[in-house]
C-alpha positions as CSV (number, residue, x, y, z in Angstrom):
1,X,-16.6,10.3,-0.5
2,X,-16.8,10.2,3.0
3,X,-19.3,7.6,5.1
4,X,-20.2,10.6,7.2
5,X,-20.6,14.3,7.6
6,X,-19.6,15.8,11.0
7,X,-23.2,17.3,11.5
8,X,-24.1,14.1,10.8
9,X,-21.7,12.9,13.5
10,X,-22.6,15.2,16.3
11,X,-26.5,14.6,15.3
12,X,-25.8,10.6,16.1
13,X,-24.4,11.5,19.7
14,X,-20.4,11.8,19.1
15,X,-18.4,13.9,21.3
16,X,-15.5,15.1,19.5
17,X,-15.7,19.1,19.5
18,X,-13.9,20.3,16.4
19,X,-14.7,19.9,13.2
20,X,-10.9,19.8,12.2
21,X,-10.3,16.6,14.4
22,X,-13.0,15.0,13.2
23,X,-11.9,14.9,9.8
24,X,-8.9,13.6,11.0
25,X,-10.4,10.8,13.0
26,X,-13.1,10.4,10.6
27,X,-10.3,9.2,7.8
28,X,-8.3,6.8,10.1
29,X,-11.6,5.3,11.1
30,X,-13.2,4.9,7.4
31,X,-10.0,3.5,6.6
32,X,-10.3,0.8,9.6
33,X,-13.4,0.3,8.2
34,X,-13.2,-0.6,4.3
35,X,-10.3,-3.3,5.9
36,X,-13.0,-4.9,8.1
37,X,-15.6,-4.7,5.0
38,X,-12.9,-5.4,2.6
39,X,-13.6,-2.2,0.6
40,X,-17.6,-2.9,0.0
41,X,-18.6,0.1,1.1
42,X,-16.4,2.4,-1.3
43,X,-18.6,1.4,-4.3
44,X,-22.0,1.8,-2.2
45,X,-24.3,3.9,-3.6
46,X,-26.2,4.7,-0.4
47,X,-24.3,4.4,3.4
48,X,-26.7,3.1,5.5
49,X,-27.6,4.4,9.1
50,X,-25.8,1.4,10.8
51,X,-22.4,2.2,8.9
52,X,-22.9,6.3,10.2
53,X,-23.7,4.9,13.8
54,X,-21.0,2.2,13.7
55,X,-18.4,5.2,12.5
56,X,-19.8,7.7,15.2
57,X,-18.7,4.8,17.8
58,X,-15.3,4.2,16.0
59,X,-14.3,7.6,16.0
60,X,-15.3,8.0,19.6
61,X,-13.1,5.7,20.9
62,X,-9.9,6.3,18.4
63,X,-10.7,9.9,20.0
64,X,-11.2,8.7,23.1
65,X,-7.7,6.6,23.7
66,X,-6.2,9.4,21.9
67,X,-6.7,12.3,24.2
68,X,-7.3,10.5,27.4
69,X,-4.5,7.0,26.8
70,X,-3.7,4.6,29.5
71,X,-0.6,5.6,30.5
72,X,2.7,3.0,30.5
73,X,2.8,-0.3,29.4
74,X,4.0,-0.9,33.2
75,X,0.6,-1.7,35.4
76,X,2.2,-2.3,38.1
77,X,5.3,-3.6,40.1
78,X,6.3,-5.1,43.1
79,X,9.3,-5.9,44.9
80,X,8.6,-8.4,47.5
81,X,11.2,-10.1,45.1
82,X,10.5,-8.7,41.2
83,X,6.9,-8.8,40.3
84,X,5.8,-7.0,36.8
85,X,2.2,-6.3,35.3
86,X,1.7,-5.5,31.9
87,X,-1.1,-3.9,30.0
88,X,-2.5,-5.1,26.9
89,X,-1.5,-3.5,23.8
90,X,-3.7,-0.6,23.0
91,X,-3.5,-0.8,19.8
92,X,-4.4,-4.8,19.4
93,X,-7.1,-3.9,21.9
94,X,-8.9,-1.2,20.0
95,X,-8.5,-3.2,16.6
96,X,-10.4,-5.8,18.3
97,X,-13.1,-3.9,19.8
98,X,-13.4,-2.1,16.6
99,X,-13.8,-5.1,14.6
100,X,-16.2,-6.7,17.6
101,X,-18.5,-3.5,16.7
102,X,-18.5,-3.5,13.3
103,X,-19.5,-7.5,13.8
104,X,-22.3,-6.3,15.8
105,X,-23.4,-3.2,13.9
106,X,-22.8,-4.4,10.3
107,X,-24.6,-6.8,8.0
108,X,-22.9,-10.5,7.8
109,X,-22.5,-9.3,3.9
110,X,-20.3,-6.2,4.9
111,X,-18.0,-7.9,7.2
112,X,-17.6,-11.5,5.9
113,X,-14.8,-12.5,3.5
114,X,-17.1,-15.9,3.0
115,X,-19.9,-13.5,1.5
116,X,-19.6,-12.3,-2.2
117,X,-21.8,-9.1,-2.8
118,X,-22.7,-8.6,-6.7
């Protein structure tokens, strides 16, 4: 069962255009999302709004970074004598603003491993 429908999706503001890359996004974002909840949403009965609006910004920005990137790992470089600038990994970076939302958006039962939901 998916957490939300695309008309859902474009209802709550998201930006992606087609339907089919939606449902692509849509899965790799649910799937970030039962890790963060530690699968306590798969047995819900009811998704609540903040889950929908929490996905509609997760798929957003996996779209986002996907389509737009950030170019090279290489920032930039000197050479008044060798000088490198990284960027961060993009990957570790969107995990954690991923998770960051879901802290934000979710219930402290959803998202904590200290919480056990009956």
């Amino acid at each position: 069962m998916s957490y939300i429908t695309f008309a859902e999706y474009t209802q709550l503001g998201g930006t992606v255009v087609s339907e089919s890359v939606f449902a692509k996004i849509d899965r790799q974002a649910e799937r970030k999302l039962d890790y963060f909840t530690q699968d306590r949403l798969k047995t819900a009965t009811t998704i609540v709004s903040e889950v929908k609006e929490l996905l509609v910004e997760f798929i957003d920005r996996m779209y986002n970074l996907a389509t737009v990137g950030m170019g090279g790992n290489v920032t930039a470089y000197s050479n008044g004598i060798e000088s490198f600038s990284f960027a961060e990994n993009q990957t570790d970076s969107l995990n954690a603003e991923l998770y960051n939302l879901a802290i934000e958006y979710l219930p402290i039962e959803l998202i904590s491993a200290c919480v056990e939901v009956e």
